[in-house]
Structures are given as C-alpha cells and as structure tokens.
C-alpha positions in Angstrom: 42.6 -2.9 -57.3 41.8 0.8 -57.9 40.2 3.0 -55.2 37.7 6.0 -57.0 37.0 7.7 -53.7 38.6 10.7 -54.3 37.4 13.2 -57.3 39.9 13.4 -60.2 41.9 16.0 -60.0 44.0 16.1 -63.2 42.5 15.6 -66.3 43.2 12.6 -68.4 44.0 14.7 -71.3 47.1 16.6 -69.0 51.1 16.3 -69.7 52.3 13.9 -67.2 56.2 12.9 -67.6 56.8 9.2 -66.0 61.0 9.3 -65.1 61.9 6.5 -65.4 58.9 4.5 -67.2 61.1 1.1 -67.8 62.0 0.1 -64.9 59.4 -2.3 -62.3 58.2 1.1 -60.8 57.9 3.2 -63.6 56.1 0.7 -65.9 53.5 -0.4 -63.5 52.6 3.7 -63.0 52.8 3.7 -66.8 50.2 0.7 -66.9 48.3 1.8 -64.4 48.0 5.4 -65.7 46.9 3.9 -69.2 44.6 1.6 -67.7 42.4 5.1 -65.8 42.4 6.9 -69.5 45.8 9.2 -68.9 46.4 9.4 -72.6 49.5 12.1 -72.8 52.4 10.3 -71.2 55.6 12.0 -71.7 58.2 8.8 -72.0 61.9 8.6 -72.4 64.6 6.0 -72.0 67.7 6.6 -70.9 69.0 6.3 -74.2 67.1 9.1 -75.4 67.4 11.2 -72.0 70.4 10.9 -69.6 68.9 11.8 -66.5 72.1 12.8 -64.6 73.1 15.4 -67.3 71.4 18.7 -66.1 72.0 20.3 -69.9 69.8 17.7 -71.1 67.0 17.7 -68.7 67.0 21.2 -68.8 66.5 21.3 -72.6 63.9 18.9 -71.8 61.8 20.5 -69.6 61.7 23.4 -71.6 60.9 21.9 -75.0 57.8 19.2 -73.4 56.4 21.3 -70.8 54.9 18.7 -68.5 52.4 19.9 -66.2 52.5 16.5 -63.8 55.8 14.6 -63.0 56.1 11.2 -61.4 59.8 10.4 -60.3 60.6 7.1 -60.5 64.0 7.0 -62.3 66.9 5.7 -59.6 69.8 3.2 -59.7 68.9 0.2 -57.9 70.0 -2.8 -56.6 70.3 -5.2 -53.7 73.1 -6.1 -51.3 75.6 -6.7 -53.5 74.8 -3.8 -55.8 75.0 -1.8 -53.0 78.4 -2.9 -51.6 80.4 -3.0 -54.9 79.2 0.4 -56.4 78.5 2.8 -53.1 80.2 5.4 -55.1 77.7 5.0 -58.2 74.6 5.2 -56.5 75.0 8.0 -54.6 76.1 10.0 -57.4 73.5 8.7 -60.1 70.7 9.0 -57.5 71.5 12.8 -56.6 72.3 13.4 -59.7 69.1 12.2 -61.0 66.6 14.0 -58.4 68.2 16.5 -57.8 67.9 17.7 -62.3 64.5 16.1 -62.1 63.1 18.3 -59.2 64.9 21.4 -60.4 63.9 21.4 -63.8 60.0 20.6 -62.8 60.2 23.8 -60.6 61.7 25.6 -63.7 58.9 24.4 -65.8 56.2 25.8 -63.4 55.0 21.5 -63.1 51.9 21.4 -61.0 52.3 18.4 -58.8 55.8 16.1 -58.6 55.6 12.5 -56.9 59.3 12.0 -55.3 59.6 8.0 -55.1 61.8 6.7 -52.8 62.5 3.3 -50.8 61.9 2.2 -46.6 65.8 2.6 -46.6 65.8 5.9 -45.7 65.0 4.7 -41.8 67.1 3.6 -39.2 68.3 0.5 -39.1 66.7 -0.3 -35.8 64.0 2.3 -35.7 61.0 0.9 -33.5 58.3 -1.1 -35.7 56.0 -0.7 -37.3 58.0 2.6 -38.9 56.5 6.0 -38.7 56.9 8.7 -41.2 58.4 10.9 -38.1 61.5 8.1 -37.4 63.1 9.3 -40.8 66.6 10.9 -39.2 66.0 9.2 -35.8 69.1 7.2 -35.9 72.0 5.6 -38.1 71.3 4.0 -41.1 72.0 0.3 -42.6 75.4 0.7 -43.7 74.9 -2.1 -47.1 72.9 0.5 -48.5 73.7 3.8 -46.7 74.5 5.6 -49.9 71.2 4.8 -51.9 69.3 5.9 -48.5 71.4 8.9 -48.2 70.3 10.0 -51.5 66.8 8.8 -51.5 66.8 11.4 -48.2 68.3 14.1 -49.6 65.4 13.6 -52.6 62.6 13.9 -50.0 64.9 17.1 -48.1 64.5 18.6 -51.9 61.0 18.2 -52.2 59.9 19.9 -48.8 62.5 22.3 -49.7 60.7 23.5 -52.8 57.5 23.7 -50.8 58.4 25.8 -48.1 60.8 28.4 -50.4 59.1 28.1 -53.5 55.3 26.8 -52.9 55.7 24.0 -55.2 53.3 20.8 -54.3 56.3 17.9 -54.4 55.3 15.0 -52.2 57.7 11.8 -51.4 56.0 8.2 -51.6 58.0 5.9 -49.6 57.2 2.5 -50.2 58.1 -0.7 -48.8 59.9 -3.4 -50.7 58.6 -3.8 -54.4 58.3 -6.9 -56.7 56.3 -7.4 -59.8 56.5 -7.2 -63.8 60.0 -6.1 -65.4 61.6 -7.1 -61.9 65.5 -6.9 -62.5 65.9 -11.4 -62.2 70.1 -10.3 -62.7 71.7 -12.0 -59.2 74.4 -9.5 -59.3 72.1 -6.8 -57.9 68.7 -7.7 -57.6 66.1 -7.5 -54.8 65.5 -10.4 -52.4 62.0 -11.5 -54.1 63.3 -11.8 -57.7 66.5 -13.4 -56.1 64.8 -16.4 -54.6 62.0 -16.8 -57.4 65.4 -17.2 -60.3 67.4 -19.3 -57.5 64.8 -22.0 -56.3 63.0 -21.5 -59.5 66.3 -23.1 -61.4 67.1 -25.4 -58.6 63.9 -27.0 -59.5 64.1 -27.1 -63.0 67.6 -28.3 -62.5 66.4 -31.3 -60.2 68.8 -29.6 -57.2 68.4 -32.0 -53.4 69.1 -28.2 -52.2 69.5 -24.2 -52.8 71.7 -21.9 -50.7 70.6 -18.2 -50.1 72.1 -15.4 -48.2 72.3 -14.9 -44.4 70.4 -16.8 -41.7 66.8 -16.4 -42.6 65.7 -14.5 -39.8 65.0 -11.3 -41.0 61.9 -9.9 -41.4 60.6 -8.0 -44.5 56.8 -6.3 -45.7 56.2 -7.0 -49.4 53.9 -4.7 -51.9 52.8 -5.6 -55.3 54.4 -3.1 -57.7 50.5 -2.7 -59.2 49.6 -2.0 -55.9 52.3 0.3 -55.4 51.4 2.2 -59.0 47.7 2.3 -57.8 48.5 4.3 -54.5 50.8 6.7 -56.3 47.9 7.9 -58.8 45.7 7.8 -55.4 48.0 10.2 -54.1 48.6 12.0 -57.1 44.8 12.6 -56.8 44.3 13.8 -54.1 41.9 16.9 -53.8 43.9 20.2 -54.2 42.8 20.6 -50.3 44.3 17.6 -48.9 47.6 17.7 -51.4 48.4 20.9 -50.5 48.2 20.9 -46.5 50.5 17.8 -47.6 52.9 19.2 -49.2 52.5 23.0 -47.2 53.2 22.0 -44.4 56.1 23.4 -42.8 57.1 20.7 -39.6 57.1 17.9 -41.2 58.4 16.4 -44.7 55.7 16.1 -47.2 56.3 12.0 -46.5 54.0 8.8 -46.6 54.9 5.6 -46.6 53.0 3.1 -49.0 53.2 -0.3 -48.0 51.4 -3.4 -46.8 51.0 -3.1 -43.4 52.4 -6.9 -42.8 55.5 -9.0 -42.8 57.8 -12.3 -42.9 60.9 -13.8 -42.7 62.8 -14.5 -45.1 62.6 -17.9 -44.4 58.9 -18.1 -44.8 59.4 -16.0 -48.0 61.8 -18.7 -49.5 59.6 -21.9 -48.4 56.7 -19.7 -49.8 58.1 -19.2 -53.6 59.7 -23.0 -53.2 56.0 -24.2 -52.8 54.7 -21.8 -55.9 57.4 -23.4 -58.1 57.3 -27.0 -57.0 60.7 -27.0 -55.3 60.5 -30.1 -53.2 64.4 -29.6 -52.0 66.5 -28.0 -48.7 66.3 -24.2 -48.4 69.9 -23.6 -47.1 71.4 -20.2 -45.7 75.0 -19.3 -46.0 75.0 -17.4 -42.6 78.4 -16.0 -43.4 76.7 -13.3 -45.8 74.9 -10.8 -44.6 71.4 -10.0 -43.4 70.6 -6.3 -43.6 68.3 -4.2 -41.7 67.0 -7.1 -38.9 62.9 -5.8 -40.0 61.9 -3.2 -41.8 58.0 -2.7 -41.5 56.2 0.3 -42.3 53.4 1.8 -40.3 50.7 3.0 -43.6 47.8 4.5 -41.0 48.6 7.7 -42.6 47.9 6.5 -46.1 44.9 4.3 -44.4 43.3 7.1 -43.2 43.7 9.1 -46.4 41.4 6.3 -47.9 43.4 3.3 -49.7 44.9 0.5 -48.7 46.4 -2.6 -51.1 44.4 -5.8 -52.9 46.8 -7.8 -53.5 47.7 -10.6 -51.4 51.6 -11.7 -50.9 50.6 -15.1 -52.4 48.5 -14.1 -55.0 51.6 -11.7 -56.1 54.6 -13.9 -55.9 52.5 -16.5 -58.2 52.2 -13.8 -60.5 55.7 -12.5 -60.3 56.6 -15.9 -60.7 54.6 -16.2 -63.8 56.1 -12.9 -64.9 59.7 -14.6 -64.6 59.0 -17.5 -66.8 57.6 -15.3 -69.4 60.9 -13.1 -69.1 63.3 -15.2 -68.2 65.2 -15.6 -71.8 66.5 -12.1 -71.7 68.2 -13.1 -68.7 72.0 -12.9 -67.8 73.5 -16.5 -66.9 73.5 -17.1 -62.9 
C-alpha cells in the first residue's frame, strides 16, 4: 500500500500531534504512522482535550510543543446528521480548525495537514472535480454547513501561508470507509449504512431491505488506509515540492485524494448484499433524499505528485465488512 518514492522528510523520532486520532480518519493515520516507525505521537481524546475550547488548546500547544500536526478532528455525519444538527456542525467544525490552526502557528509547527471532505464543491460542478471548481457554484444544501466550514478550514490554511509563511496544506478526500467507521444509522455515512442494514436483513432472514432515495446517484469510494497512506505521502513531500504547495499565492494549497472511479449507489448496495450473502430485494424509499447527483474527484494532481491508491472497492468493503462484525456489539440498536 505504501509508496517510498519520495525521501523522508521528518524524522521518525519528531513530535507529530494526530487531532483527532479516534475517529476512522485519525486512527488509520495513527496506524499507518506506527506502521513507517513514527514513534512520538502526540494523542488526546476528547475527554482529555476539548478541541472547540481555545483556552485549552492553547494551553496545549504550549505545554507539548508539536513540531508536525495532522488535522483530522471534525464532527461528522451523513444526511440525517446533517439535517437535524446544521447548527452544531458549523459551530464545532470552526470552532475546531479554526483553535487547531491557530495554536499550531503559535507553536512555530513545521508542517499542518488541514483534512477536509469532496463537500466543499458545487453540487453540480462538472466531473471529474478539479481542485480549481472549489467556489464555482452553490453548494448541496443537506450538508451546506459542514462544507461551509470545511472551506473556511482550507481559506485558513492558505491564509497562514501567504501572511504568515507557514506550510499548512488541505487534503480533500473523497468519501471514506474503513476500521472504527461510525455503524450508528442516525448519522452515518452511506457505506457503513448499507453494510449494518443489508448486513441485519440477512441475519434477520428479511425477503427485502429499504434504503434512502432512488439509487441513482453516483459516488467514488477510498479505503480509509489508503486515505492515511497518501496523507503521510504528502506530509512527505520534499521541502521543494511542499512549499511551492503551500507558497503559492493563486491558488489554495488544495488536493484532492481520491480513487479516481465511481458507482451508483445501487451497484454499491447489490455489491455489499453479495459480500454478506443477502439473497433478498434492495428497495429504495424515493421519497428521501439523494444528495449531490455525483461527486467524483479528478486526483491527476496527486497522480502526478507520485501515488495513487491499492486498494480495490471490493477488496475494501469485504474488509469493512469484516471490520463491522468484529465491532458490531458496541453498537447502538437500529
């Protein structure tokens, strides 16, 4: 999965804060950083450090002294999430970035990796998606507020560049499945969704299972591994090529990380019904709604920086679905 063809350029032995280390980005960057030999992670839960509480993160900061921060703490959620709590998850999600990015400038932090979602683009921007549509046109309103902030995140980080010379880049990437997935139907994504529905309308012995919308829409899928493994890519990049990154003053120190290929959500669902047996009818509820008609990102920037993803949608979803099994008894009811 990982690609060595770029030099190291932090040290295995260097302060690197994960924000956010629990959740099913921050744990796989966690992994993956153990697995390549990063031995002085900086961890915290939220418990033990309320990200939205500038006192605190300040204090932080200042006591730990990171030298490398990845950004990966956000409030999440599908649809739903996204429709019952607007209010929440633009405040969190500002909140959040906004004492993060701050505070790493404070500290004099070297490089800062801004993680964000393919929300931030228009609703109908032309496919594949280019780094350049961000701010082309209006955005999907089920999850406006989230993109709003996620924007104003990667506004921050090319901010910092240009006034203060920091080197903050934005990794946008497509959508994300994997270990420590959130499985919770009240505000999960659409792959954990349909592995937890179809998987218990199998076990269940269910003639059918009924999912949102009218299966049409299309949607690119990355491994969260994957994902993880193009961050620290990124992350080490040569000081050359970061730099003229995050330097540069017409354009937002952006790239999208994604898979380069997508699906309906149709084929999605008759995909993860075959991985878990499901012999049943895969039904949609057309009266809910779809979202963004396709969101598919265009990764020839990333490409040509020199990595590209090994994991195959199939080969992922049996292993998310594996995953699910395995944590399935901490699970809410449905």
């Amino acid at each position: 999965m990982a690609m060595d063809s770029s030099p190291k350029a932090i040290s295995t032995a260097a302060r690197i804060y994960v924000a956010g280390h629990r959740g099913l980005v921050g744990s796989a960057l966690m992994r993956t950083l153990q697995k390549n030999g990063y031995r002085n992670l900086i961890l915290r839960t939220h418990a033990e450090l309320d990200l939205t509480v500038e006192t605190d993160v300040a204090r932080f900061f200042a006591s730990e002294h990171p030298e490398y921060v990845f950004l990966a703490a956000a409030k999440v959620g599908g649809i739903l999430a996204n429709s019952t709590y607007p209010a929440d998850f633009i405040r969190e999600n500002l909140a959040i970035q906004g004492n993060v990015i701050q505070h790493s400038y404070s500290a004099g932090v070297k490089r800062l990796l801004f993680l964000g979602s393919s929300c931030i683009y228009p609703r109908l921007a032309p496919q594949p998606i280019k780094e350049k549509y961000l701010l082309s046109g209006p955005l999907e309103p089920t999850n406006r507020p989230y993109a709003v902030a996620k924007i104003a995140g990667i506004e921050m980080c090319w901010s910092y560049n240009r006034q203060y010379g920091t080197h903050y880049l934005a990794a946008m990437p497509t959508n994300l499945y994997g270990p420590r997935d959130n499985y919770d139907l009240n505000n999960s994504h659409v792959i954990p969704a349909l592995i937890r529905k179809i998987a218990e309308a199998h076990e269940q012995g269910c003639s059918f299972v009924t999912l949102w919308g009218t299966g049409t829409p299309r949607r690119e899928f990355l491994y969260s591994e994957d994902m993880a493994d193009a961050c620290l890519f990124l992350f080490n990049l040569p000081d050359e090529q970061f730099v003229s990154i995050a330097s540069n003053q017409q354009e937002p120190p952006l790239i999208n990380v994604g898979w380069g290929e997508d699906l309906s959500i149709r084929e999605l669902a008759a995909m993860i019904a075959d991985i878990a047996g499901f012999k049943g009818t895969i039904a949609f509820d057309t009266s809910k709604p779809d979202g963004t008609p396709r969101k598919l990102l265009d990764v020839s920037r990333l490409r040509r920086l020199g990595w590209k993803p090994s994991v195959s949608l199939r080969q992922g979803l049996e292993l998310a679905y594996g995953a699910f099994r395995h944590e399935r008894t901490a699970l809410p009811p449905a």
